[in-house]
MOPAC internal coordinates of N, CA, C and O (Angstrom, degrees):
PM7 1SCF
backbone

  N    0.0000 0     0.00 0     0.00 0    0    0    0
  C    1.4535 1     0.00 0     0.00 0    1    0    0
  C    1.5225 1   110.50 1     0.00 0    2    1    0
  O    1.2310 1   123.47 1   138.13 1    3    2    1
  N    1.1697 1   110.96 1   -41.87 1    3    2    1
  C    1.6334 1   122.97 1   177.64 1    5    3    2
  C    1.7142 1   110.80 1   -39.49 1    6    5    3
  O    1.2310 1   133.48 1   127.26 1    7    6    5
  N    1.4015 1    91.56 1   -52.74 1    7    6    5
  C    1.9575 1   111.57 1  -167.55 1    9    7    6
  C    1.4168 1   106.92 1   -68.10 1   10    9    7
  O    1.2310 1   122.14 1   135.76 1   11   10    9
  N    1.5258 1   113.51 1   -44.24 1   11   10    9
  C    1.1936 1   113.97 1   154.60 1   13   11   10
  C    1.4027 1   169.26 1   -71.92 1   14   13   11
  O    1.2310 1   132.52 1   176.14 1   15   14   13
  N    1.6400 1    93.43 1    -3.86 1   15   14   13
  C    1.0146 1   122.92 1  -147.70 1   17   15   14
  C    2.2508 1    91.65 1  -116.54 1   18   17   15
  O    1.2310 1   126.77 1   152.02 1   19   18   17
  N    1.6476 1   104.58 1   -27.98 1   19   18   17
  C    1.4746 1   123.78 1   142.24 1   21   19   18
  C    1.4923 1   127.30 1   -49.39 1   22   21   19
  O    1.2310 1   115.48 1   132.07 1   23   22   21
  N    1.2869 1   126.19 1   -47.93 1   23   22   21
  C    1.1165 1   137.41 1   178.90 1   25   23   22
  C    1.6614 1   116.96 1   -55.42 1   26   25   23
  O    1.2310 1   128.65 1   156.77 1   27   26   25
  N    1.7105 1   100.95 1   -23.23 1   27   26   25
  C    1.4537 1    94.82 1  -177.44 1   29   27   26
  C    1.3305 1   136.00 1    47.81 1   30   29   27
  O    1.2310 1   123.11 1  -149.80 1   31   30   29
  N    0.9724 1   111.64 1    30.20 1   31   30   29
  C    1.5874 1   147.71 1   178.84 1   33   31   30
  C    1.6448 1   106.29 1   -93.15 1   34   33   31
  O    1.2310 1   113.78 1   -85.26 1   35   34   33
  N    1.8994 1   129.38 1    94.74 1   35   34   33
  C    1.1984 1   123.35 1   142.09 1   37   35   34
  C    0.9569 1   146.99 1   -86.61 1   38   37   35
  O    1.2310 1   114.69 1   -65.57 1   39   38   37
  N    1.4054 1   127.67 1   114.43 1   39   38   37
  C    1.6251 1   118.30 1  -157.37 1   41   39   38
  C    1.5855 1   105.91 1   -80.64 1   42   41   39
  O    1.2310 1   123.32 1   -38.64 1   43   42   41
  N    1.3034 1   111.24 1   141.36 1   43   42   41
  C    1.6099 1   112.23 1  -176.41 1   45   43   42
  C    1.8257 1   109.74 1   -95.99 1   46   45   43
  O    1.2310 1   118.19 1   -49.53 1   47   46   45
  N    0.8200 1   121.06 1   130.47 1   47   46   45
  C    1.6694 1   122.24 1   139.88 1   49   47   46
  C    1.8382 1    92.22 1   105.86 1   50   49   47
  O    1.2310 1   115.51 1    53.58 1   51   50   49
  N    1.2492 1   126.13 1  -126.42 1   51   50   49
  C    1.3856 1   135.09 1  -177.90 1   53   51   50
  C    1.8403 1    92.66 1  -102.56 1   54   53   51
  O    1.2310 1   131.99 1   -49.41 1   55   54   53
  N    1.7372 1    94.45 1   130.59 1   55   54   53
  C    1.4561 1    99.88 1  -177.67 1   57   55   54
  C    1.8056 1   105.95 1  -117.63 1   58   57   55
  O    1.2310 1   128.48 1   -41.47 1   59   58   57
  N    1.7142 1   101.28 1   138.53 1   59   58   57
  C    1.2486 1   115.54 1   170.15 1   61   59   58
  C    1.4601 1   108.82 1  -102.27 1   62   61   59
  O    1.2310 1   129.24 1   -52.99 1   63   62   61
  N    1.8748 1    99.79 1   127.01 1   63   62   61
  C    1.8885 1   101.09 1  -178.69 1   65   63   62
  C    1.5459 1    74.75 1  -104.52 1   66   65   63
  O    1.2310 1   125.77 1   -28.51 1   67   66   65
  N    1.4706 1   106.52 1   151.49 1   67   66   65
  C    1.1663 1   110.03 1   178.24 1   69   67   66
  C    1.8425 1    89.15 1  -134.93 1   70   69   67
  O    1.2310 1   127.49 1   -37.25 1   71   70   69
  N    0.9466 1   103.19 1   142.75 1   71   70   69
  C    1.5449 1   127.11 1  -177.78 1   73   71   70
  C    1.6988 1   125.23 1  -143.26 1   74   73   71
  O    1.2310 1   121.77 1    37.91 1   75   74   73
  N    1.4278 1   114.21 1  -142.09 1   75   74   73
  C    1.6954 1   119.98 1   167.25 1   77   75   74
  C    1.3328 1    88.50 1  -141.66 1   78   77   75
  O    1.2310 1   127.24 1   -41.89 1   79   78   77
  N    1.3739 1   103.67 1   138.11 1   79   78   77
  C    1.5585 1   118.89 1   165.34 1   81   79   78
  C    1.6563 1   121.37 1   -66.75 1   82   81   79
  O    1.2310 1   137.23 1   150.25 1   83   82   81
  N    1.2607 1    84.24 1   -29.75 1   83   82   81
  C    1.8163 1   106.55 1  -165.07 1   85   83   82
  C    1.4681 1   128.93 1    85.53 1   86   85   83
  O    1.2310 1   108.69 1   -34.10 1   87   86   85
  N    1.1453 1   138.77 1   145.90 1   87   86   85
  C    1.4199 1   134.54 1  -147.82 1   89   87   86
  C    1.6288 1    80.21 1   -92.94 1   90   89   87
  O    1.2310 1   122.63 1   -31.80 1   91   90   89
  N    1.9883 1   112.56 1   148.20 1   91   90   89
  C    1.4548 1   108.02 1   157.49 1   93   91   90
  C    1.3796 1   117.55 1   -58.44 1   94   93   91
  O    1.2310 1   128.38 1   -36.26 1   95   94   93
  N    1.7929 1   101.47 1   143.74 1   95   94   93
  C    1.5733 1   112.99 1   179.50 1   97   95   94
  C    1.1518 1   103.89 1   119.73 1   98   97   95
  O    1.2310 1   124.84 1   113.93 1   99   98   97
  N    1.9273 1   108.32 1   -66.07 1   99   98   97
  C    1.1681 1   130.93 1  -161.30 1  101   99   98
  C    1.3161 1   124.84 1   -34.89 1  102  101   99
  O    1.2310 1   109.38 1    12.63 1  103  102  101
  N    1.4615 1   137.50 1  -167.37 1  103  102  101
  C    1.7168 1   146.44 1   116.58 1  105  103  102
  C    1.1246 1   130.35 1  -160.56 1  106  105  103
  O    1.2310 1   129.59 1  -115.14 1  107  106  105
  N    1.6319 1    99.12 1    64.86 1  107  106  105
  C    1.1440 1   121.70 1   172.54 1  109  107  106
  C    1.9776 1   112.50 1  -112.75 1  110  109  107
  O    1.2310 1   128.63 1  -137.07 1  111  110  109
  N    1.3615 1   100.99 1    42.93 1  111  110  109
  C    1.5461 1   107.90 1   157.79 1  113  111  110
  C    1.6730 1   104.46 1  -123.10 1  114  113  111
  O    1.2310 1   131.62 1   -12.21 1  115  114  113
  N    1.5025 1    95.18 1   167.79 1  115  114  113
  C    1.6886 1   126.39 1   166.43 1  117  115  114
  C    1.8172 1    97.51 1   -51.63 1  118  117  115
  O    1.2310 1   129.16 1   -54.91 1  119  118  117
  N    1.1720 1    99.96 1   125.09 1  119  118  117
  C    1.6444 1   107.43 1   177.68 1  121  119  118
  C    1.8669 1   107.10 1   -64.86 1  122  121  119
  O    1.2310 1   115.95 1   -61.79 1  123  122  121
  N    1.1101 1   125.29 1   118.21 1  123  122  121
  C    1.3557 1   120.35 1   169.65 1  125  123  122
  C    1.4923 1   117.80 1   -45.55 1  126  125  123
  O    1.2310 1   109.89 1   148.34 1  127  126  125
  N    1.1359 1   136.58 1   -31.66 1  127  126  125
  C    1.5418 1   145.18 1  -173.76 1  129  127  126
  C    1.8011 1    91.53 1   -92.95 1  130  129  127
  O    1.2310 1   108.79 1   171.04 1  131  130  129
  N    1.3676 1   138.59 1    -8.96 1  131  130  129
  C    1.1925 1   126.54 1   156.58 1  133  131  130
  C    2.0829 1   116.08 1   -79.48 1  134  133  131
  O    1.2310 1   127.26 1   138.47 1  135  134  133
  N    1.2705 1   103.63 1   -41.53 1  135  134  133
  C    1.3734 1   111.01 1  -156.98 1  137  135  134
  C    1.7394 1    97.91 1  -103.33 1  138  137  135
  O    1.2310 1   117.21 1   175.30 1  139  138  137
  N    1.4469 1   122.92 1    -4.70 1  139  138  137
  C    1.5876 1   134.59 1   175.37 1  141  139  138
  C    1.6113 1   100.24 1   -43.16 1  142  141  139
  O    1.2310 1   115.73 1   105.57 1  143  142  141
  N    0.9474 1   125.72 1   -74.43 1  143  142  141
  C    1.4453 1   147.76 1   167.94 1  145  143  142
  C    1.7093 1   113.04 1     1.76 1  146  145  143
  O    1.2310 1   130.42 1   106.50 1  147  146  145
  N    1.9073 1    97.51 1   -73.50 1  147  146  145
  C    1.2988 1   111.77 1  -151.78 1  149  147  146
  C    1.9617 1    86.28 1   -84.51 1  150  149  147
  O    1.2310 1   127.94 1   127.21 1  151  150  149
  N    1.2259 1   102.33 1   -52.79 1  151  150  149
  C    1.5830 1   118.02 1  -178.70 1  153  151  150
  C    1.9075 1    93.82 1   -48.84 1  154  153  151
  O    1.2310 1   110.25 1   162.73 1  155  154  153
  N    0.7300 1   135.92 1   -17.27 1  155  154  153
  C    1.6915 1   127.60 1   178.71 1  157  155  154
  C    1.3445 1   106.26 1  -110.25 1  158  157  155
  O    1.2310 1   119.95 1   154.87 1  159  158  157
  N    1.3180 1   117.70 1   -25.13 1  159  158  157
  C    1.3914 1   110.59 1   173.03 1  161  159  158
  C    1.3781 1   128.42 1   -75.59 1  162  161  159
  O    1.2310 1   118.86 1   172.74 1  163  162  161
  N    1.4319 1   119.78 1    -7.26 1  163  162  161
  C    1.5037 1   144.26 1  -160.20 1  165  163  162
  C    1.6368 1    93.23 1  -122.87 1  166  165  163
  O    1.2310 1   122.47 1   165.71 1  167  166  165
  N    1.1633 1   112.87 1   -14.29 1  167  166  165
  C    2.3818 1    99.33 1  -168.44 1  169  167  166
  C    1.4026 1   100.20 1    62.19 1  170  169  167
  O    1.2310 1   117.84 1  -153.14 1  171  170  169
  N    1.7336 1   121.72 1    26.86 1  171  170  169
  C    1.3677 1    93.70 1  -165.20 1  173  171  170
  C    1.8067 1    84.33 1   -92.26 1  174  173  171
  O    1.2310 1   136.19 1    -5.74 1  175  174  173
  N    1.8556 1    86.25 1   174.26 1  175  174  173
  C    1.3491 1   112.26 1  -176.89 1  177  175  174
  C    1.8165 1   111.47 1  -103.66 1  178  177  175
  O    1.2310 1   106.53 1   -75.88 1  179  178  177
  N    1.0912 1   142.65 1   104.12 1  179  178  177
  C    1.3469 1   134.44 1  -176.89 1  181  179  178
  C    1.6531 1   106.67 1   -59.10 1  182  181  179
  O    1.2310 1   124.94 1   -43.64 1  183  182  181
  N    1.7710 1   108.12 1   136.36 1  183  182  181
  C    1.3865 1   114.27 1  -179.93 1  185  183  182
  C    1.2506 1   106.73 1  -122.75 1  186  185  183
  O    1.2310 1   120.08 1   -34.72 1  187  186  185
  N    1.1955 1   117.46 1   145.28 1  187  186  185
  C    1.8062 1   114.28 1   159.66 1  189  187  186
  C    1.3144 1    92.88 1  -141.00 1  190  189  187
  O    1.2310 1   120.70 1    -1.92 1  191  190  189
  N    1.7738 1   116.27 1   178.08 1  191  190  189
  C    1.2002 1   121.24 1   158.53 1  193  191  190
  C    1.1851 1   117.66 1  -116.17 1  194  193  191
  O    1.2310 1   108.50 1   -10.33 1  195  194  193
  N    1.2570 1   139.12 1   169.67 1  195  194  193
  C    1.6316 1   138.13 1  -167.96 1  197  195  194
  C    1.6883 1    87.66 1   -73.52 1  198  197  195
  O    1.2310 1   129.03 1   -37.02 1  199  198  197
  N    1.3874 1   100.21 1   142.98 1  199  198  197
  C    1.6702 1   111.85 1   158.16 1  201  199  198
  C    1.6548 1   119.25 1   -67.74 1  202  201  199
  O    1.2310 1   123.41 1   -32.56 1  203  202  201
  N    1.7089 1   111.06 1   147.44 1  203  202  201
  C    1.3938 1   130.19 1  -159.62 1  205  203  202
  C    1.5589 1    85.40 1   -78.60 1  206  205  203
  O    1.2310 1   117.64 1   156.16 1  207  206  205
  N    1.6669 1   122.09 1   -23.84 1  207  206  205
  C    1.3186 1   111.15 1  -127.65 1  209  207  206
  C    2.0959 1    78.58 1  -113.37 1  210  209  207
  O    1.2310 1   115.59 1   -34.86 1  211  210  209
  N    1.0896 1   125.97 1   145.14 1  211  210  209
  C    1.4779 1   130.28 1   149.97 1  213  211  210
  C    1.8105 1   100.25 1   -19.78 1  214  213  211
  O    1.2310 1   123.91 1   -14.09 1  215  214  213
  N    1.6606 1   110.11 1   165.91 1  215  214  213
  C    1.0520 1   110.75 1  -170.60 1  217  215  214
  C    1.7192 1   115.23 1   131.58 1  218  217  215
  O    1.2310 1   118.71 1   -17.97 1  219  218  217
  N    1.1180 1   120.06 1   162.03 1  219  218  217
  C    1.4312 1   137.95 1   162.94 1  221  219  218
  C    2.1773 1   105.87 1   -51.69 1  222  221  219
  O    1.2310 1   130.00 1   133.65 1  223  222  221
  N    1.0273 1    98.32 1   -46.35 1  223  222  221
  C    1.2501 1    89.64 1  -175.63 1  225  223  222
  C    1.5152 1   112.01 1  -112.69 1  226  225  223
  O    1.2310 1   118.25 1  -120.57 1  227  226  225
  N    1.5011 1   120.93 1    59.43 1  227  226  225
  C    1.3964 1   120.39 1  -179.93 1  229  227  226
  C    1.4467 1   106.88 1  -119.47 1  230  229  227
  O    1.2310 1   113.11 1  -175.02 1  231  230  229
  N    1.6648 1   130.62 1     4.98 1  231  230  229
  C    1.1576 1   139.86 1   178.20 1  233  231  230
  C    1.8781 1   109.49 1  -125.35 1  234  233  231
  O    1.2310 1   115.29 1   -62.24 1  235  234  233
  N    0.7801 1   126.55 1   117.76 1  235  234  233
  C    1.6551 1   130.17 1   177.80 1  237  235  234
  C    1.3409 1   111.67 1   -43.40 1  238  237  235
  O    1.2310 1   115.74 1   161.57 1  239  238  237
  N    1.2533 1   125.69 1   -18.43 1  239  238  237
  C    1.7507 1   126.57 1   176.62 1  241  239  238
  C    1.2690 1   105.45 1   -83.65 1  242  241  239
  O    1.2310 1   125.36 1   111.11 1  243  242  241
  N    1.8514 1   107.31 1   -68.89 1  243  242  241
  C    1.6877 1   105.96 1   168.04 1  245  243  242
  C    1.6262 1   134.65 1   -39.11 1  246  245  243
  O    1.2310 1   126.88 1   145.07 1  247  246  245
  N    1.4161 1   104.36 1   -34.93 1  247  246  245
  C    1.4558 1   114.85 1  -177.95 1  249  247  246
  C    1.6694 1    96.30 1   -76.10 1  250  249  247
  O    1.2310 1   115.57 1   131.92 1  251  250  249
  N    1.2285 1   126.01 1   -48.08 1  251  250  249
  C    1.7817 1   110.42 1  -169.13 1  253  251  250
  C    1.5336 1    91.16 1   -64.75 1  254  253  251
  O    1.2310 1   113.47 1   142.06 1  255  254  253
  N    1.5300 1   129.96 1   -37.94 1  255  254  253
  C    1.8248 1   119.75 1  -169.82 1  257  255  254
  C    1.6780 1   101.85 1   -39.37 1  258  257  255
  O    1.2310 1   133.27 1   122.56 1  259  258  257
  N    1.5229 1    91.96 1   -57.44 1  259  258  257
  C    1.6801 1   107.62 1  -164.43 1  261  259  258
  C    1.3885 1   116.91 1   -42.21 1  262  261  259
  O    1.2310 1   118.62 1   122.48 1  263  262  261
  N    1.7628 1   120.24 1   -57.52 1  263  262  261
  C    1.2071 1   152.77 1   131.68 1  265  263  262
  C    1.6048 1   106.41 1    22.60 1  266  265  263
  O    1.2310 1   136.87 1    94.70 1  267  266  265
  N    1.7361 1    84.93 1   -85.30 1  267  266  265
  C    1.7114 1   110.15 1  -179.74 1  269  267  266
  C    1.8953 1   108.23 1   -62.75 1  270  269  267
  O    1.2310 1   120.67 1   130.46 1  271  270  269
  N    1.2821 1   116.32 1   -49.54 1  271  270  269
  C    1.2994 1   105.09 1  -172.78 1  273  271  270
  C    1.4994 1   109.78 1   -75.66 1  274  273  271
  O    1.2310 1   118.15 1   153.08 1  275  274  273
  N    1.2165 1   121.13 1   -26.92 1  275  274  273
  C    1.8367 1    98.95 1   150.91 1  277  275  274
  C    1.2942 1   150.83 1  -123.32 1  278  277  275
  O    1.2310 1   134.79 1  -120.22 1  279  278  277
  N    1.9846 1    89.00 1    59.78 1  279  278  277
  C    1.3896 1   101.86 1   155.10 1  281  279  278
  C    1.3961 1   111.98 1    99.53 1  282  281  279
  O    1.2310 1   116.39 1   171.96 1  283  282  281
  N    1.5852 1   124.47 1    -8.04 1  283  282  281
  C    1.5717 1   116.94 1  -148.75 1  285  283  282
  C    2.0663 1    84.80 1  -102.20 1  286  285  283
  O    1.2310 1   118.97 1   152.44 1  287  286  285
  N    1.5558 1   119.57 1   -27.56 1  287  286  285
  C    1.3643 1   106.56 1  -173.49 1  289  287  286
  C    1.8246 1    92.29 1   -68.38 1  290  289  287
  O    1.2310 1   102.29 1   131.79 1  291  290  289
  N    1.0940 1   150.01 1   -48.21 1  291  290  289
  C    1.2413 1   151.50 1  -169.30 1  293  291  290
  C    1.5068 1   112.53 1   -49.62 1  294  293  291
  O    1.2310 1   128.24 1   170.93 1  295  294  293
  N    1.5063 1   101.74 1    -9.07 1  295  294  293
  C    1.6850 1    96.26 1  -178.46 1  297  295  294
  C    1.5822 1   112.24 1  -118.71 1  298  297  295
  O    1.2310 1   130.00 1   158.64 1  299  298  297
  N    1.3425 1    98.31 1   -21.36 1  299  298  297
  C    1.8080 1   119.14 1  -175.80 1  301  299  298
  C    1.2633 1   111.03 1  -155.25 1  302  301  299
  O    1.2310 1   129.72 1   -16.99 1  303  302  301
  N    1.9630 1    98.86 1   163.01 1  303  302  301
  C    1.6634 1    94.74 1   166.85 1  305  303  302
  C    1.4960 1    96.65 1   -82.17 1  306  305  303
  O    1.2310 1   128.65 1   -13.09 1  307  306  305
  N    1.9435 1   100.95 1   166.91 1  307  306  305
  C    1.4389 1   115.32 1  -158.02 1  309  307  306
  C    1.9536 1   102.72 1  -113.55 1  310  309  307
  O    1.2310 1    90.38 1   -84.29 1  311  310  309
  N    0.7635 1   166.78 1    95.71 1  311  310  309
  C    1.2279 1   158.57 1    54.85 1  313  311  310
  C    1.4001 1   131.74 1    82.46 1  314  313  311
  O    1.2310 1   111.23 1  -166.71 1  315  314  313
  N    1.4274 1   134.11 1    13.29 1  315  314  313
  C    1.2940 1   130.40 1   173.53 1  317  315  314
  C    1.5228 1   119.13 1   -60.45 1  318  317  315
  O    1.2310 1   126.59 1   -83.11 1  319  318  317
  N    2.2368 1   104.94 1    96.89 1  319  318  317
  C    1.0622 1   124.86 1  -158.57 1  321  319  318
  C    1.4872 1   116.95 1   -65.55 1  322  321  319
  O    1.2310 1   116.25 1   159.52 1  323  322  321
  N    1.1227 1   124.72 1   -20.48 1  323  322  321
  C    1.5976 1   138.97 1  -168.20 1  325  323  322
  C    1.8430 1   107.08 1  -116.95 1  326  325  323
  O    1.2310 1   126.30 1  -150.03 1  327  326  325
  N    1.2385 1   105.50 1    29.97 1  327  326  325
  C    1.7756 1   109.08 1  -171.66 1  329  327  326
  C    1.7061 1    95.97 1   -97.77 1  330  329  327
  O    1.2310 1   127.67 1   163.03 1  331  330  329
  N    1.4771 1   102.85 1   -16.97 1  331  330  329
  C    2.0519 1   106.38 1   163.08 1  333  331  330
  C    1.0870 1    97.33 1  -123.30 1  334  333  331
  O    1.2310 1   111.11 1  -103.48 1  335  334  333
  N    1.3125 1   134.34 1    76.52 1  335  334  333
  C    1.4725 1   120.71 1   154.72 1  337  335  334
  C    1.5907 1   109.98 1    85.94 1  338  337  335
  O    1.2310 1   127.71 1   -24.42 1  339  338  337
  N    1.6414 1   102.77 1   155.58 1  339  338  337
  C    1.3768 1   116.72 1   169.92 1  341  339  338
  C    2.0171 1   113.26 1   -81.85 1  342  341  339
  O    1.2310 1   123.39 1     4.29 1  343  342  341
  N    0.8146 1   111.11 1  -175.71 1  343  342  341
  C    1.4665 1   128.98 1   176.34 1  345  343  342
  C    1.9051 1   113.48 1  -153.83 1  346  345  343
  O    1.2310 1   124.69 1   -25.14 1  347  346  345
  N    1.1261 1   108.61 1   154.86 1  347  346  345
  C    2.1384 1   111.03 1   176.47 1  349  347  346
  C    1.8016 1    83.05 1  -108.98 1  350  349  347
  O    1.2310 1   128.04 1   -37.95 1  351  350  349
  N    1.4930 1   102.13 1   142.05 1  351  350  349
  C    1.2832 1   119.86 1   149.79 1  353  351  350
  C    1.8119 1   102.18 1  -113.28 1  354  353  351
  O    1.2310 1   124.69 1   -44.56 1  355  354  353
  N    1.2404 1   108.61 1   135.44 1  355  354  353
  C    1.2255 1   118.88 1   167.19 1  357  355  354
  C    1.6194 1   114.53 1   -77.40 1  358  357  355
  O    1.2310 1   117.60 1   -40.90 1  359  358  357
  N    1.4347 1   122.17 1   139.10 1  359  358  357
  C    1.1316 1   142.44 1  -167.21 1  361  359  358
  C    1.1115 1   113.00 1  -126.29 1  362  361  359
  O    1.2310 1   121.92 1   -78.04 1  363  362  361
  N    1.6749 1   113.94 1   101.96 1  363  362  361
  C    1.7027 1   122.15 1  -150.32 1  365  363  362
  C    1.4168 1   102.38 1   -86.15 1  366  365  363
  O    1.2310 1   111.00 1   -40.63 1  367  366  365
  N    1.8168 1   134.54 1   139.37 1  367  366  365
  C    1.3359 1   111.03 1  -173.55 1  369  367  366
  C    1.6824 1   118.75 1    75.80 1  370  369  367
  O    1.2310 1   117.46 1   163.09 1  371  370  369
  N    1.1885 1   122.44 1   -16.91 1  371  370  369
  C    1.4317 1   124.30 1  -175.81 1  373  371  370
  C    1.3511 1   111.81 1   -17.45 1  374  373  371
  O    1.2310 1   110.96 1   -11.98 1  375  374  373
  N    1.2802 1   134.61 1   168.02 1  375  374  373
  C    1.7649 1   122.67 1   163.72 1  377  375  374
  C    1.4400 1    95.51 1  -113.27 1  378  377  375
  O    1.2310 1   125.12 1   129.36 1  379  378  377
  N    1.8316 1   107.78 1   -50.64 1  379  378  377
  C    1.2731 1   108.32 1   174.31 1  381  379  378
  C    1.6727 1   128.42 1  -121.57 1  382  381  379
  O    1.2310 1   128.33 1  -156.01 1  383  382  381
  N    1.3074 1   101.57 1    23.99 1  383  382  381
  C    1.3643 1   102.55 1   172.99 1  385  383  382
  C    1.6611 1   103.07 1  -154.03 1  386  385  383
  O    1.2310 1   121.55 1   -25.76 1  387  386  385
  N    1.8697 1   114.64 1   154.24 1  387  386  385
  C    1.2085 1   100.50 1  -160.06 1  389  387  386
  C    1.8935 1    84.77 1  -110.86 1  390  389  387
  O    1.2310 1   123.62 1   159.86 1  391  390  389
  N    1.0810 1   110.67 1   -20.14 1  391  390  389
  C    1.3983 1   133.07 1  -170.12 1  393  391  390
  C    1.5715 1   105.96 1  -130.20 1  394  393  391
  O    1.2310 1   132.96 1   -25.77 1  395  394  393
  N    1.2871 1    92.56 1   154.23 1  395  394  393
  C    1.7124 1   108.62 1   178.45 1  397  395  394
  C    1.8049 1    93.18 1  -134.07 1  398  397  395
  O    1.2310 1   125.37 1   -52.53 1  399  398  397
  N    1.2819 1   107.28 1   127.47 1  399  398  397
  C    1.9464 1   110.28 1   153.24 1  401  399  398
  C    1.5167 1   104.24 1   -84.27 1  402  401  399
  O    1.2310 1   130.72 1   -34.85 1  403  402  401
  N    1.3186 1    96.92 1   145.15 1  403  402  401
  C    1.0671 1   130.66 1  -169.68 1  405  403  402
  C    1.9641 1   127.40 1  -139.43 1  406  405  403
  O    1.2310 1   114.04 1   -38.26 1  407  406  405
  N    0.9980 1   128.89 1   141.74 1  407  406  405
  C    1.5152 1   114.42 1   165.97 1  409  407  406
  C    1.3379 1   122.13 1   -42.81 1  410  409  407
  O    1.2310 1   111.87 1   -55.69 1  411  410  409
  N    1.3556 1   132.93 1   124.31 1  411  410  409
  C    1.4306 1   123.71 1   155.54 1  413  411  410
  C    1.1367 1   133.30 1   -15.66 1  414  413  411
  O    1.2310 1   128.61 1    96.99 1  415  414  413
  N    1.5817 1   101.02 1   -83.01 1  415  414  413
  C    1.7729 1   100.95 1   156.91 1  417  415  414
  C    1.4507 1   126.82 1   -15.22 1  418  417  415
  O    1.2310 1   120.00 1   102.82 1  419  418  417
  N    1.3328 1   117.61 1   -77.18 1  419  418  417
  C    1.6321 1   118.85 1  -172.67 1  421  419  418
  C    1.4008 1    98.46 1   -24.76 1  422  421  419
  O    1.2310 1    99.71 1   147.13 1  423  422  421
  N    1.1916 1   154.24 1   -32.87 1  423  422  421
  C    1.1684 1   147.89 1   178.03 1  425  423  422
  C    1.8960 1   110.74 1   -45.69 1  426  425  423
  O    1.2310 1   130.68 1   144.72 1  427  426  425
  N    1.3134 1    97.00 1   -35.28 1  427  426  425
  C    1.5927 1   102.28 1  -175.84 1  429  427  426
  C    1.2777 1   119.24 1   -70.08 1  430  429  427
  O    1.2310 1   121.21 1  -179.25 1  431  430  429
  N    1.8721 1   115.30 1     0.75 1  431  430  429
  C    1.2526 1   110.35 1  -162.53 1  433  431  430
  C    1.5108 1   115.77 1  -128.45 1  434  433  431
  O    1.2310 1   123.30 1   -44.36 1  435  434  433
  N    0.9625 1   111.28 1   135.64 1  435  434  433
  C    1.9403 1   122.87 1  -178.22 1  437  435  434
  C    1.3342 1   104.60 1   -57.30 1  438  437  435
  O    1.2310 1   121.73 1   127.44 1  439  438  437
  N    1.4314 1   114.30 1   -52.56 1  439  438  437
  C    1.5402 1   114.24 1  -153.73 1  441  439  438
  C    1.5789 1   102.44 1  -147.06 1  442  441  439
  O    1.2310 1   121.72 1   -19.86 1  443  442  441
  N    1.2741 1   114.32 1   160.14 1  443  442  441
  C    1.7337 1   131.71 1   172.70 1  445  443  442
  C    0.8007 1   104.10 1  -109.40 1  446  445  443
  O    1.2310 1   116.99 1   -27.69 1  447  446  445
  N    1.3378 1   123.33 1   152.31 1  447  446  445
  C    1.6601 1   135.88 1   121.80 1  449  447  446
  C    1.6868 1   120.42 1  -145.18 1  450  449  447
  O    1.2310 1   140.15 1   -58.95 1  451  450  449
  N    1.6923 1    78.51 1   121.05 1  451  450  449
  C    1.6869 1   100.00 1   178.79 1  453  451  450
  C    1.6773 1   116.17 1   -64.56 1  454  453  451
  O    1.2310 1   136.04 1   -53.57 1  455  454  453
  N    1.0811 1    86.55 1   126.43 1  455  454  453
  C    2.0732 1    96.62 1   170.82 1  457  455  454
  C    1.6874 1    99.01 1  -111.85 1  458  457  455
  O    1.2310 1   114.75 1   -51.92 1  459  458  457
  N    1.1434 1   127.55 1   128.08 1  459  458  457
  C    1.5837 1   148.83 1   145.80 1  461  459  458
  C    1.0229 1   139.80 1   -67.97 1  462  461  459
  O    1.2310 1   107.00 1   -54.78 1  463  462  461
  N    1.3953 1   141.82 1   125.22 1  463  462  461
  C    1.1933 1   123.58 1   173.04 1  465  463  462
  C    1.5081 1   100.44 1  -123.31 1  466  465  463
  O    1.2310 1   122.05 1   -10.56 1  467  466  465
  N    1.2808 1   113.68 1   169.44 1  467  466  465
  C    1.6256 1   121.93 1   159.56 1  469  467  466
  C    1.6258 1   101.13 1  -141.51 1  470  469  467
  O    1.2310 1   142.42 1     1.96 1  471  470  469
  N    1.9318 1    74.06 1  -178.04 1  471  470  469
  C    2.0462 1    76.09 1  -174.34 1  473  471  470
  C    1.7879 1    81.67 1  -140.16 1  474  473  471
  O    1.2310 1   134.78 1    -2.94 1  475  474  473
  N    1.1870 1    89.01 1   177.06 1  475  474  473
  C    1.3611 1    95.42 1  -177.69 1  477  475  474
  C    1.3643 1   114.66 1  -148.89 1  478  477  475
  O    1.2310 1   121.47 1   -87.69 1  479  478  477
  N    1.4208 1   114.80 1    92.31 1  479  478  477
  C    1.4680 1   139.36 1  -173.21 1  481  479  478
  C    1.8147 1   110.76 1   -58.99 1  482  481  479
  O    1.2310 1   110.80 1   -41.76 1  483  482  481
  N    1.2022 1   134.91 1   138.24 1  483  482  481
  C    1.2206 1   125.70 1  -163.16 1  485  483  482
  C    1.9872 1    94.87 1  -149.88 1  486  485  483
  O    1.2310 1   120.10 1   180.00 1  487  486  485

């Protein structure tokens, strides 16, 4: 909250945190009892979109299971942006793209904020 709370950054209207759910099994996401905080302090709603790639989260049913089994529906509502369709955002200036696809949904939303994770392979 501290780091963010520096940034001076207010999100307006209905907010999308967009993050990784994490593949089932996995734990390679942001712990929900870490990011509960900022994600409740905003009303935001967590979004992802189903993965291109095979997987736990390549179907909109499986991906909310995943969702729920670690922890992120217990803190917010959950958001699978492409579960009606894609949408183009235009990309003003592009160098290499004039359009971006995107989830449908995202349309429902005022504002973002990206959460990250890494891992660190040894």
């Amino acid at each position: 909250m501290n780091i963010y709370e520096r940034l001076g950054f207010e999100p307006q209207g209905n907010v999308a945190i967009k993050l990784s759910t994490g593949e089932a099994g996995g734990n390679y996401y942001l712990s929900p009892n870490l990011i509960k905080e900022l994600v409740q302090s905003v009303n935001g709603t967590i979004v992802e979109c189903n993965t291109a790639y095979g997987g736990s989260r390549s179907s909109t049913a499986a991906h909310r299971q995943v969702a729920e089994d670690h922890g992120f529906t217990q803190i917010a509502n959950v958001d699978i942006l492409d579960e009606n369709g894609s949408m183009n955002l235009p990309v003003p200036n592009g160098q290499h793209l004039d359009n971006d696809m995107v989830g449908a949904n995202y349309a429902n939303y005022d504002s973002t904020i990206v959460l990250s994770h890494f891992i660190r392979l040894v």
